[in-house]
N, CA, C and O atoms as CSV, one atom per row, in Angstrom:
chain,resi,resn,atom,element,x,y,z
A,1,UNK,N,N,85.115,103.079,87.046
A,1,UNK,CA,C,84.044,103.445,86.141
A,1,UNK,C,C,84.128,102.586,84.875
A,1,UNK,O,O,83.143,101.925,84.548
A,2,UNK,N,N,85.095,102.562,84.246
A,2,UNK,CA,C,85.801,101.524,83.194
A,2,UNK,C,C,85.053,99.957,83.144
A,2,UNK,O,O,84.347,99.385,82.314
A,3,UNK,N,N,85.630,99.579,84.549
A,3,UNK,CA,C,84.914,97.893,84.579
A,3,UNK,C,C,83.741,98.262,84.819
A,3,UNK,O,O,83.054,97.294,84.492
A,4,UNK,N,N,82.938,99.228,85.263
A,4,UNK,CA,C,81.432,98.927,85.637
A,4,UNK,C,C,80.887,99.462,84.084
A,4,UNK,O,O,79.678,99.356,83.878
A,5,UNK,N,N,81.587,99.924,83.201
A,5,UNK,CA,C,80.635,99.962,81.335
A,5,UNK,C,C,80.735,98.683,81.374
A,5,UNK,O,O,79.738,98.079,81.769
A,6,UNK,N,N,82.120,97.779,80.929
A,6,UNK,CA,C,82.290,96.977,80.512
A,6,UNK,C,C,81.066,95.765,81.243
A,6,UNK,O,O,80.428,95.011,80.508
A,7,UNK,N,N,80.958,95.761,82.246
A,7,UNK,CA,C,80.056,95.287,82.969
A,7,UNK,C,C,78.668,95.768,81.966
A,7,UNK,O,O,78.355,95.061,81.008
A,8,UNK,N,N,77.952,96.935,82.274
A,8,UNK,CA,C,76.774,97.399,81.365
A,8,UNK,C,C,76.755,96.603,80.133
A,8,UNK,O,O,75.829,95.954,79.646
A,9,UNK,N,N,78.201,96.815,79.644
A,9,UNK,CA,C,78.091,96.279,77.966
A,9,UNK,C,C,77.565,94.374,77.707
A,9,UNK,O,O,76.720,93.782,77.036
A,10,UNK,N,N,78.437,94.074,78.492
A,10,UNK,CA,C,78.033,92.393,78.961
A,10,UNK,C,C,76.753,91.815,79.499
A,10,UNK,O,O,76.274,90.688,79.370
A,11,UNK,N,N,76.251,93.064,80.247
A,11,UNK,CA,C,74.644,92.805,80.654
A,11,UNK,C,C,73.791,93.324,79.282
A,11,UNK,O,O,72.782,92.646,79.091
A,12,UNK,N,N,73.953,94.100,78.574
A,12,UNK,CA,C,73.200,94.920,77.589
A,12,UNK,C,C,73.237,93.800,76.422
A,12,UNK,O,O,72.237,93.151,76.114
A,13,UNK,N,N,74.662,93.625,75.728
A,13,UNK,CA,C,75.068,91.661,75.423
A,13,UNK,C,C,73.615,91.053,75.331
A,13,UNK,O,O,72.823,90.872,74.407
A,14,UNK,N,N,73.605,90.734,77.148
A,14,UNK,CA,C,72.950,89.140,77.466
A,14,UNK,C,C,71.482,89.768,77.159
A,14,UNK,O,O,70.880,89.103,76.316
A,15,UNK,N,N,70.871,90.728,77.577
A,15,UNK,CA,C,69.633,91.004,77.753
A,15,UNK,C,C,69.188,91.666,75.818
A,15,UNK,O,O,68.258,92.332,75.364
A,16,UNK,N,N,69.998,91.245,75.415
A,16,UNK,CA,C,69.537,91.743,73.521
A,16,UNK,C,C,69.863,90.632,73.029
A,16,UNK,O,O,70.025,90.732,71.813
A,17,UNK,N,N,70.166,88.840,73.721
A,17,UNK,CA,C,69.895,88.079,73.077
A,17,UNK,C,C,71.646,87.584,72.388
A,17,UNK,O,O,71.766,86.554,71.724
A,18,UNK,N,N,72.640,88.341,72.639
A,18,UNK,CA,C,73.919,88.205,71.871
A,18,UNK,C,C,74.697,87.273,73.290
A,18,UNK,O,O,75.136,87.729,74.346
A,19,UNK,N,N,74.646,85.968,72.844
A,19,UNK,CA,C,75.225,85.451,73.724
A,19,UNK,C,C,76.202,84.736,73.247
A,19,UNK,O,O,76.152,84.335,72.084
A,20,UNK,N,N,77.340,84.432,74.133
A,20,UNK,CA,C,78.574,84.105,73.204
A,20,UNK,C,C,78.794,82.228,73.612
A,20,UNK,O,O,78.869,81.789,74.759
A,21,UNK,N,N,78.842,81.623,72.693
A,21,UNK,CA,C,78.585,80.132,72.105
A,21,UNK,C,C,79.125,79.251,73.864
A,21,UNK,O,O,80.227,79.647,74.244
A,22,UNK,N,N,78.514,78.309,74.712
A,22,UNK,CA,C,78.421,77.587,75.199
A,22,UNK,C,C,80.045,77.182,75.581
A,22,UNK,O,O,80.536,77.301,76.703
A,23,UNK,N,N,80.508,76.849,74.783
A,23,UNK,CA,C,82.281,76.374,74.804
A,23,UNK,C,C,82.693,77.534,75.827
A,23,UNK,O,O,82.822,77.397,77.043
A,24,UNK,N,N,82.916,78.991,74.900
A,24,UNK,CA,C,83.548,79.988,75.863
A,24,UNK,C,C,82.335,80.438,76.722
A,24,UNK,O,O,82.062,81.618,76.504
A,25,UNK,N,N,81.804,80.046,77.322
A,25,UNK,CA,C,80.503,81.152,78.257
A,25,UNK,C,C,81.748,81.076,79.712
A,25,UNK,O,O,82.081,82.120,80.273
A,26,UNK,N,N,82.214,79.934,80.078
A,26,UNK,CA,C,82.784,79.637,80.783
A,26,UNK,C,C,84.150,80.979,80.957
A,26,UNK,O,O,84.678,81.124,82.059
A,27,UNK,N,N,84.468,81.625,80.072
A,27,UNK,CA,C,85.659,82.213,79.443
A,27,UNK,C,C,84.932,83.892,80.157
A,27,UNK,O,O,85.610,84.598,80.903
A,28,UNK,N,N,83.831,84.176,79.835
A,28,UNK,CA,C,83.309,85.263,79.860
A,28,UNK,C,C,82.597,85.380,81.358
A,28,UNK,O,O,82.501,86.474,81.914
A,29,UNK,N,N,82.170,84.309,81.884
A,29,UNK,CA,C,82.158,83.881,83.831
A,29,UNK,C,C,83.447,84.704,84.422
A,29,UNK,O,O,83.280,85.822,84.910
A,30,UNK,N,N,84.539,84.188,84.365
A,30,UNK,CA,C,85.380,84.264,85.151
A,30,UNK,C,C,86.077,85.517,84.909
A,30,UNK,O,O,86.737,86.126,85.751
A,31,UNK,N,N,85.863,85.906,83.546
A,31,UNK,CA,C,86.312,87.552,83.022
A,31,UNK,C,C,85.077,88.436,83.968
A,31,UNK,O,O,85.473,89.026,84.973
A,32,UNK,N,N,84.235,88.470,83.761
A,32,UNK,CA,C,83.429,89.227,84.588
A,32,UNK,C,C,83.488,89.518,86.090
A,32,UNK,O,O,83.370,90.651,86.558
A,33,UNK,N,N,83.734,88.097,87.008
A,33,UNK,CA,C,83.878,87.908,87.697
A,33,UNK,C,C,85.330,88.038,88.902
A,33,UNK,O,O,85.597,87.873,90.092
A,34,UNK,N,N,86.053,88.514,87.391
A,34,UNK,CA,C,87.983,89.187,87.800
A,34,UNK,C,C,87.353,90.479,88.034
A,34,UNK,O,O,87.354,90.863,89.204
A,35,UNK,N,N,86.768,91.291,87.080
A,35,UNK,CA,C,86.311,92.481,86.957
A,35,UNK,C,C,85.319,92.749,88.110
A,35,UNK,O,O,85.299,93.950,88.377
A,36,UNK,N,N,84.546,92.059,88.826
A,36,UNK,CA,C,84.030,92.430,89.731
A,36,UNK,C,C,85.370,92.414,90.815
A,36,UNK,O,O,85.685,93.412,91.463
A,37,UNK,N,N,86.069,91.158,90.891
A,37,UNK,CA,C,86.787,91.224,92.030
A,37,UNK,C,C,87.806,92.431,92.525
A,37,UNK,O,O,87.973,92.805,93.686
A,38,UNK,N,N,88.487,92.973,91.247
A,38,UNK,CA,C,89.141,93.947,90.881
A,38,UNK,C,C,88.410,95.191,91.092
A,38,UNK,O,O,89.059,96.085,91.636
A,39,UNK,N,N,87.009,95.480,90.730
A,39,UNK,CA,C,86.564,96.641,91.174
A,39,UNK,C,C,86.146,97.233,93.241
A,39,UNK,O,O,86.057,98.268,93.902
A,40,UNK,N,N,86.036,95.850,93.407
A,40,UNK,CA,C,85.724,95.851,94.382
A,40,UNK,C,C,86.695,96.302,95.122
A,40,UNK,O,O,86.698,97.263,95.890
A,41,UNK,N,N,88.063,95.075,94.679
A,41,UNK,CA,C,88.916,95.556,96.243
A,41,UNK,C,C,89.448,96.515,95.770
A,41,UNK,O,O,90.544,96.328,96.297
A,42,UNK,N,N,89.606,97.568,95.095
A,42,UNK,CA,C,90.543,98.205,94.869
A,42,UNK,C,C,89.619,99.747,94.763
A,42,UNK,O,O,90.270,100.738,94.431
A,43,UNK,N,N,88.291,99.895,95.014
A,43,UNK,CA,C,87.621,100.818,95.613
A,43,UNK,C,C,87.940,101.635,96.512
A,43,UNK,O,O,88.039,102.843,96.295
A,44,UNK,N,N,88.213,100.905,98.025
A,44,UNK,CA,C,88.206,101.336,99.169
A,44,UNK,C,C,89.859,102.326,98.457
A,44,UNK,O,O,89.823,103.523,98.741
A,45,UNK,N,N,90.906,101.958,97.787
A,45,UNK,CA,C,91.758,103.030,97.702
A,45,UNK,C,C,91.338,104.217,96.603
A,45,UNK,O,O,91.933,105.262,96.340
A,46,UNK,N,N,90.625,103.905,96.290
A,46,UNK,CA,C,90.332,105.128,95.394
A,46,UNK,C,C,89.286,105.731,95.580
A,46,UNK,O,O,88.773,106.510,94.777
A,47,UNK,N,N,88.743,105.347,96.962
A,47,UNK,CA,C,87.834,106.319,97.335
A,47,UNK,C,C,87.866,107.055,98.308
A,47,UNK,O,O,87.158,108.059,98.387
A,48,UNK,N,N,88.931,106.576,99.481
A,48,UNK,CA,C,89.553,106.996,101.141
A,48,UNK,C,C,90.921,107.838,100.291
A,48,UNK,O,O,90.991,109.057,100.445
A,49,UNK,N,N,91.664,107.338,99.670
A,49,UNK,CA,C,93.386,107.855,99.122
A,49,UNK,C,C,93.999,107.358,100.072
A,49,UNK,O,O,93.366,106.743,100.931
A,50,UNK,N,N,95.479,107.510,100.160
A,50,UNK,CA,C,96.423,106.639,100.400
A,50,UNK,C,C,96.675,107.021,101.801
A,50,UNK,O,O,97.440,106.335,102.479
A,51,UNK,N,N,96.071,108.101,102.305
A,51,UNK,CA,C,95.751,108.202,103.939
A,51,UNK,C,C,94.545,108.258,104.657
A,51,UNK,O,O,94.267,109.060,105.548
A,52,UNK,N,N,93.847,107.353,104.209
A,52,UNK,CA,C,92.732,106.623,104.878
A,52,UNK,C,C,92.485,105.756,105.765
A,52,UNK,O,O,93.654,105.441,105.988
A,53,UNK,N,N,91.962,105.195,106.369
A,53,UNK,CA,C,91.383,103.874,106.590
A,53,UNK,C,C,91.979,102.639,105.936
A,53,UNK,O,O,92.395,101.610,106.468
A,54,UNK,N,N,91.921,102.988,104.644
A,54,UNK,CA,C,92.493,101.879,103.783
A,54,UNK,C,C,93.755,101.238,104.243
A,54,UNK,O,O,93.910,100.070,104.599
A,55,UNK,N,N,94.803,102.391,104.163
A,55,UNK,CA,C,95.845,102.540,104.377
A,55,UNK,C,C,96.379,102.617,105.674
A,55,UNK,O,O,97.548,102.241,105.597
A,56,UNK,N,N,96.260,102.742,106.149
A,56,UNK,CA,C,96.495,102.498,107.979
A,56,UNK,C,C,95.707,100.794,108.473
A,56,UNK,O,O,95.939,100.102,109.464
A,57,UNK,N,N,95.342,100.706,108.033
A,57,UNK,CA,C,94.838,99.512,108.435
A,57,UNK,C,C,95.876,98.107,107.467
A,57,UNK,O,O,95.660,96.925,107.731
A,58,UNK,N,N,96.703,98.427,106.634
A,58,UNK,CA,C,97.495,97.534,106.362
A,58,UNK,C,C,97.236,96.919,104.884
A,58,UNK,O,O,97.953,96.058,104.373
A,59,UNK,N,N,96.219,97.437,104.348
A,59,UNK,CA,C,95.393,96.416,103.352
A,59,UNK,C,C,96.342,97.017,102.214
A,59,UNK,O,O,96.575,96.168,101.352
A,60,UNK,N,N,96.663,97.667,102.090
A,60,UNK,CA,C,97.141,98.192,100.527
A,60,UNK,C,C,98.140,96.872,99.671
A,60,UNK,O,O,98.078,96.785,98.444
A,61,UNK,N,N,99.128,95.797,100.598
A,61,UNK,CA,C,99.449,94.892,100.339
A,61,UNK,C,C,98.688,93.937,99.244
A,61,UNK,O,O,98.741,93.682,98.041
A,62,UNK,N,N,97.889,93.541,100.506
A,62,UNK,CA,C,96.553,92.535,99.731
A,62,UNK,C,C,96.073,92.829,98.653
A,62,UNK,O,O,95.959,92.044,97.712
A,63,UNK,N,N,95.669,94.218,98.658
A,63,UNK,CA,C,94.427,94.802,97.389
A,63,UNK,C,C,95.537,94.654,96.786
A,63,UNK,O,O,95.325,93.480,96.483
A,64,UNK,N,N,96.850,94.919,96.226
A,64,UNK,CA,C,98.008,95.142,95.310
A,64,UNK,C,C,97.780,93.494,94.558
A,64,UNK,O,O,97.326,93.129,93.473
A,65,UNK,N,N,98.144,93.032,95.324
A,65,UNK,CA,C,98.280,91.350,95.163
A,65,UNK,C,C,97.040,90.975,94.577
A,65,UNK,O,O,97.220,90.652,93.403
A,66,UNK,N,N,95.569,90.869,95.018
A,66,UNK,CA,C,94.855,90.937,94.544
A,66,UNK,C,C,94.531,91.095,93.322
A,66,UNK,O,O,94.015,90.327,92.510
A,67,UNK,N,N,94.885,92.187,93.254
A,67,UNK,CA,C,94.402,93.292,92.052
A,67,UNK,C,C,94.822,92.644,90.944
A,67,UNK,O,O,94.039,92.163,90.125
A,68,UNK,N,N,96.707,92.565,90.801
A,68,UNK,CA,C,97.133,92.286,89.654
A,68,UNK,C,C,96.799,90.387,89.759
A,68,UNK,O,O,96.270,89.963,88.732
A,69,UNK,N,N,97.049,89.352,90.812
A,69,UNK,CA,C,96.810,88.192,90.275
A,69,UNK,C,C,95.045,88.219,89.624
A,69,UNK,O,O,94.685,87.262,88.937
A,70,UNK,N,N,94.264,89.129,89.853
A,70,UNK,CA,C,92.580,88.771,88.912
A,70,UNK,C,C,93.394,89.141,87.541
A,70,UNK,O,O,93.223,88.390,86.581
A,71,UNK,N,N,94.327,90.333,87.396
A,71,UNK,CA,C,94.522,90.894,85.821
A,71,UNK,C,C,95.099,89.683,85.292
A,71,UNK,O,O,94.691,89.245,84.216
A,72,UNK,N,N,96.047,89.073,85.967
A,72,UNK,CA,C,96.944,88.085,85.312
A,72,UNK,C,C,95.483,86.481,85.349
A,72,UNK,O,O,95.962,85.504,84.774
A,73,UNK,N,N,94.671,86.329,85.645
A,73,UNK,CA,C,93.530,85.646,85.224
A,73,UNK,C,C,93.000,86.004,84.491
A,73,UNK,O,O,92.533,85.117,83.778
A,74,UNK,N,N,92.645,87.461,84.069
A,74,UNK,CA,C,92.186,88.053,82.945
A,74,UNK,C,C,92.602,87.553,81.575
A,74,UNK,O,O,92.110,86.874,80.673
A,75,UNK,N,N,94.192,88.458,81.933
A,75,UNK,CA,C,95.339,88.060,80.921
A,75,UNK,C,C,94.665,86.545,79.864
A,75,UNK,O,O,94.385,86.472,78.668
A,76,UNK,N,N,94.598,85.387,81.129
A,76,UNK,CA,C,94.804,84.146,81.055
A,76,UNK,C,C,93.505,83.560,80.283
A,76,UNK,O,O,93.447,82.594,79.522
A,77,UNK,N,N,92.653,84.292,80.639
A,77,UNK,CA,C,91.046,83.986,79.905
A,77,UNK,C,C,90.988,84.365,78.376
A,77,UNK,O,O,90.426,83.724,77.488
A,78,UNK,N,N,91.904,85.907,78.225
A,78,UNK,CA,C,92.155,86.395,77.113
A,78,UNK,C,C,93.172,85.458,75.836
A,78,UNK,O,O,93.123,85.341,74.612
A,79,UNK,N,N,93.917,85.007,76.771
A,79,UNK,CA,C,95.009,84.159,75.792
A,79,UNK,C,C,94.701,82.606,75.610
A,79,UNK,O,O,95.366,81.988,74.778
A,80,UNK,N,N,93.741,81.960,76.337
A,80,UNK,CA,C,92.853,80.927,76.280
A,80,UNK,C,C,91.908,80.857,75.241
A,80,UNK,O,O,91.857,79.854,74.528
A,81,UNK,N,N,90.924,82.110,75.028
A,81,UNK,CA,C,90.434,82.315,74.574
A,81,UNK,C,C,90.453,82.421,72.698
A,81,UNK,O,O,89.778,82.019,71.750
A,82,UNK,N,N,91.464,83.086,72.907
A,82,UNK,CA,C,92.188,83.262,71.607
A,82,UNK,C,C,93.012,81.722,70.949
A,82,UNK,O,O,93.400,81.389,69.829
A,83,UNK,N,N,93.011,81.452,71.510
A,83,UNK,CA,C,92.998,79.760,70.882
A,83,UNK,C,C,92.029,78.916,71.069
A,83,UNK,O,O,92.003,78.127,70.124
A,84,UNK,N,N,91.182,78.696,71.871
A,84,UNK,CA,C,89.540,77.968,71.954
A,84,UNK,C,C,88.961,78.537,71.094
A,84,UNK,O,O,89.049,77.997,69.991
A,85,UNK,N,N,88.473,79.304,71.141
A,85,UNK,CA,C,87.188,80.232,70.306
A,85,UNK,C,C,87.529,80.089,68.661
A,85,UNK,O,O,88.704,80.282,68.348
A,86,UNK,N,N,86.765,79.829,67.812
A,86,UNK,CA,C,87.058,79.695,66.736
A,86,UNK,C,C,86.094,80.588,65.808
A,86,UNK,O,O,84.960,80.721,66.268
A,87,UNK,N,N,86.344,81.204,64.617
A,87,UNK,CA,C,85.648,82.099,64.229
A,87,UNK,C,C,84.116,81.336,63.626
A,87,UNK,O,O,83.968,80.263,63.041
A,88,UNK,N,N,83.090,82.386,64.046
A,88,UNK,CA,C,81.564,82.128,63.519
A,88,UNK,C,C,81.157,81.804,62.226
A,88,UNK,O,O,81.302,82.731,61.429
A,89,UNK,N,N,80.667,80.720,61.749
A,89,UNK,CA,C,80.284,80.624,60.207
A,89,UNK,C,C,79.760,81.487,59.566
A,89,UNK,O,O,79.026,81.920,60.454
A,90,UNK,N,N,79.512,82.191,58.582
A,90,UNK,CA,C,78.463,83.001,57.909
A,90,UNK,C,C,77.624,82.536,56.993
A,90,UNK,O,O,77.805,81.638,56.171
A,91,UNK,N,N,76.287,83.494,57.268
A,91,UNK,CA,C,75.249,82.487,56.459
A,91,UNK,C,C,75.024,82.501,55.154
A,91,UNK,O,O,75.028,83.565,54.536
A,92,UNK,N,N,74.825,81.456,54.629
A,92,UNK,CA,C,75.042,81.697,52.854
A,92,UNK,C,C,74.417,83.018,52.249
A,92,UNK,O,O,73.587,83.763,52.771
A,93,UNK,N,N,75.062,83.122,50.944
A,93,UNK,CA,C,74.648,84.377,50.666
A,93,UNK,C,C,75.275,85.521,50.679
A,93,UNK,O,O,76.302,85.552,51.357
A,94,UNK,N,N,74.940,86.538,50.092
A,94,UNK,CA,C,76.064,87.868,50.096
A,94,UNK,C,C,76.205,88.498,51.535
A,94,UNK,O,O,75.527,88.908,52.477
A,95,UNK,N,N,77.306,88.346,51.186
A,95,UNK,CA,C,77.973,88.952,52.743
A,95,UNK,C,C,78.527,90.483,52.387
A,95,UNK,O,O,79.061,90.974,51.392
A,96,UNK,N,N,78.063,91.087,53.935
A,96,UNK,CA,C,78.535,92.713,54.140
A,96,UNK,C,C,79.948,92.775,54.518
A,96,UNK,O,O,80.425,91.650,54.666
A,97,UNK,N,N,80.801,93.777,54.728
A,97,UNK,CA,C,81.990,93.836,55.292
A,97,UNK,C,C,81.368,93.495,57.182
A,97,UNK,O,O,81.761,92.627,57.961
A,98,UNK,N,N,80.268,94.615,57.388
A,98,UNK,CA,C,80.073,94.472,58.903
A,98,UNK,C,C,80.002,92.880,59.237
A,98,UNK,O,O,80.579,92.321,60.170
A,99,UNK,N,N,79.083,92.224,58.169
A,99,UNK,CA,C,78.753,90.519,58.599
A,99,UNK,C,C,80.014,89.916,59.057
A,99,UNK,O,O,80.053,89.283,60.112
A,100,UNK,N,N,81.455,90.150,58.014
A,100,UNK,CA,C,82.071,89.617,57.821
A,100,UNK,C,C,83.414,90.115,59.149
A,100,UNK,O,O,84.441,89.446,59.263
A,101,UNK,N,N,83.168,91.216,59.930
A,101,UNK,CA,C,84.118,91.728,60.302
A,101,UNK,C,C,82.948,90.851,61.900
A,101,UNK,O,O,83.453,90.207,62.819
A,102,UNK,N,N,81.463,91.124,61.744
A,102,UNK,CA,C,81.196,90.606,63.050
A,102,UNK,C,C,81.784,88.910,63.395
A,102,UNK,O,O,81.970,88.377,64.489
A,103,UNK,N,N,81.943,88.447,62.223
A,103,UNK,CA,C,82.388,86.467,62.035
A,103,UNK,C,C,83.308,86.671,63.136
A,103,UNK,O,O,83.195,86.256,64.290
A,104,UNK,N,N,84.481,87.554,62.488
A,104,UNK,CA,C,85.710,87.265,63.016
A,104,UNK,C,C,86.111,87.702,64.814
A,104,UNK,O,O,86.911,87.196,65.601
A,105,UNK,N,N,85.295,88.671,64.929
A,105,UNK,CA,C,85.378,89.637,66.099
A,105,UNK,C,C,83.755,90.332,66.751
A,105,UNK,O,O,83.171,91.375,66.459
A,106,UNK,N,N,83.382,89.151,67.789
A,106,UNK,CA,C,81.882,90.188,68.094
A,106,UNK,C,C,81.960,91.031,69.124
A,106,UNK,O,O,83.069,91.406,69.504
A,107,UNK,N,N,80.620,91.530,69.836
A,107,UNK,CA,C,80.554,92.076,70.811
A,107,UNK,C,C,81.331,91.345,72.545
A,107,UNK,O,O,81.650,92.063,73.492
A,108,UNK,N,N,81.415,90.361,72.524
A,108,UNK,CA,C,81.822,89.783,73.779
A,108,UNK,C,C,83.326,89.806,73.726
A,108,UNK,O,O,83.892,89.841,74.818
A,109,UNK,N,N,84.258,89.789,72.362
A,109,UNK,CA,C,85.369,89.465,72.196
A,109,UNK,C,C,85.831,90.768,72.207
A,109,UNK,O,O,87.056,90.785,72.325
A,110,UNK,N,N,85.091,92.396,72.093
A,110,UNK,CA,C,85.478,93.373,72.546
A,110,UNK,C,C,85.346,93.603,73.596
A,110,UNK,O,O,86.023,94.512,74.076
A,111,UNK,N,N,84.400,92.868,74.424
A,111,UNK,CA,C,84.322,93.538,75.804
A,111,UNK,C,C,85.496,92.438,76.793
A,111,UNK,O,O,85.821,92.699,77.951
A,112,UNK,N,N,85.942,91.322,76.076
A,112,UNK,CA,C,87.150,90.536,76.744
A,112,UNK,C,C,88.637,91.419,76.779
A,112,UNK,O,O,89.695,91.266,77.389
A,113,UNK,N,N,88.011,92.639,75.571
A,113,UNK,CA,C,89.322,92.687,75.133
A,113,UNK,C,C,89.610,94.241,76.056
A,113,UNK,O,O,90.719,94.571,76.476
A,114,UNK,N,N,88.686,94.828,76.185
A,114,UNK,CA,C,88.628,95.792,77.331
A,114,UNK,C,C,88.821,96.025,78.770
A,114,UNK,O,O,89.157,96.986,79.462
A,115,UNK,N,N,88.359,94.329,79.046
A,115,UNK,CA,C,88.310,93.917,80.447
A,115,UNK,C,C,89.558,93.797,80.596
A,115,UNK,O,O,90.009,94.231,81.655
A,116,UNK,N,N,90.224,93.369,79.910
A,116,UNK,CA,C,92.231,93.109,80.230
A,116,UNK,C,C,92.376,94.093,79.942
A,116,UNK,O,O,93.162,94.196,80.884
A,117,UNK,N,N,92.400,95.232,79.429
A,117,UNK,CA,C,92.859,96.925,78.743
A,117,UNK,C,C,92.494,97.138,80.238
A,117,UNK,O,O,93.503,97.111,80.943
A,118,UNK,N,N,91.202,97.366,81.002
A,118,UNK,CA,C,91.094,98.073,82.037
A,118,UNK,C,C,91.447,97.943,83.545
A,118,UNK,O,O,91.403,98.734,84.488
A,119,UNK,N,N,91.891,96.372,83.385
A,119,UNK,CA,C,92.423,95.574,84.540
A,119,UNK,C,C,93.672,95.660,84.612
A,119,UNK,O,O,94.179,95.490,85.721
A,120,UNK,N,N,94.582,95.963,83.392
A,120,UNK,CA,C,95.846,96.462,83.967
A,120,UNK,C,C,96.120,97.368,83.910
A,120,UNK,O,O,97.319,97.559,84.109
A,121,UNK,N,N,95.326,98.473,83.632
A,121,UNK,CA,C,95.353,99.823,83.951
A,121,UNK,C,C,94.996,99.882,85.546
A,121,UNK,O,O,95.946,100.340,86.182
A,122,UNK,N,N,94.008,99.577,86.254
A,122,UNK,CA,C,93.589,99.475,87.647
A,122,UNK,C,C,95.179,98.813,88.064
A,122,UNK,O,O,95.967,99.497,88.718
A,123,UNK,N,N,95.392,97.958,87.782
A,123,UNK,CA,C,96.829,96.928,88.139
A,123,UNK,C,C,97.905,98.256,88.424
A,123,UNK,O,O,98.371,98.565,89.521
A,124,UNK,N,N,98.129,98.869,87.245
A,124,UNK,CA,C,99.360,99.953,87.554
A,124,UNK,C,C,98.648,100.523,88.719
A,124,UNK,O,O,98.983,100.150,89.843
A,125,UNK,N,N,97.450,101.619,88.525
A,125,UNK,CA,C,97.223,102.614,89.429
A,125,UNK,C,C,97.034,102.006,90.687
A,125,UNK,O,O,97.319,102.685,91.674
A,126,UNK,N,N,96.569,100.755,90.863
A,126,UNK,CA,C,97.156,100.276,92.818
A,126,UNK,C,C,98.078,100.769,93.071
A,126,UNK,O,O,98.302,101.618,93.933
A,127,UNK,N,N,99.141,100.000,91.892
A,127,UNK,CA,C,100.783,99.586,92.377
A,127,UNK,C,C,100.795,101.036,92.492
A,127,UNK,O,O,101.079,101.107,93.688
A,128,UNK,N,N,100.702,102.108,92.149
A,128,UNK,CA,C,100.934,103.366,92.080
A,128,UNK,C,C,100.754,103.814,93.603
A,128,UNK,O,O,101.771,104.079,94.243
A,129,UNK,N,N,99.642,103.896,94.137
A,129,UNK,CA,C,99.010,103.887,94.892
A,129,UNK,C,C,99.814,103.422,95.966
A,129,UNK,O,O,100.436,104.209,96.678
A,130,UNK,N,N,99.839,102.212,96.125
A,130,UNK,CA,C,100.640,100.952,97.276
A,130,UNK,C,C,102.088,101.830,97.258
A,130,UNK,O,O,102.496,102.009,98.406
A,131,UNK,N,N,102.985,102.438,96.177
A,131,UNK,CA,C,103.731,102.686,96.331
A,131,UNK,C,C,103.988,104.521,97.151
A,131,UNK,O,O,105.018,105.156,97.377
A,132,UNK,N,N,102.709,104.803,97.357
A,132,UNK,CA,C,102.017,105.944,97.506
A,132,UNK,C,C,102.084,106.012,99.435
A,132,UNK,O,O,102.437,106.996,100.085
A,133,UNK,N,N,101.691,104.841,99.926
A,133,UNK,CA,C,101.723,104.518,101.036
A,133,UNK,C,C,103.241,104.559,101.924
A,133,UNK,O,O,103.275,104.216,103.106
């Protein structure tokens, strides 16, 4: 449920015009795109439980593996990021605290920062899970 806001929030983002600068778009692709991968495979266990289908059929391995190498790409987009990305100019003139707090930190750089918060949370509860099997 977690990655599919964060998802909403990133579509809600793009479709109000808040798009994050050309350099990192590339940064926010592949974050999204962990987060899909991660929601996906790691469904079938949290929707069958650990004596399912899922689980008799062998997969709990894979999805484990899976799961955490997208977080550790996450991770990797997050800590990339944080050295590429450089803070937003502000426009002349009196500045608000909000102006000044959006420069440093916007909407995309919270939802980067969630997407790794919620991807290794999913990461434990596999391993939880896998160890469940």
């Amino acid at each position: 449920v977690g990655l599919g806001v964060v998802g909403a929030l990133r579509a809600l983002a793009w479709s109000r015009g808040n798009l994050p600068g050309l350099a990192v778009m590339s940064f926010h692709l592949v974050a999204a795109l962990s987060d899909l991968c991660c929601a996906a495979c790691a469904l079938p266990l949290f929707l069958e439980g650990t004596t399912g289908r899922w689980a008799a059929r062998g997969a709990a391995g894979p999805t484990v593996t899976l799961v955490f190498a997208m977080s550790i790409v996450d991770v990797s987009v997050l800590v990339t990021y944080l050295f590429v990305a450089a803070p937003r100019p502000l426009p002349p003139g009196p500045k608000s605290t909000i102006d000044l707090m959006e420069a440093a930190i916007g909407a995309w750089e919270f939802v980067l920062i969630a997407s790794v918060s919620l991807e290794a949370a999913l990461a434990a509860a596999t391993w939880r899970g896998f160890k469940g099997v």
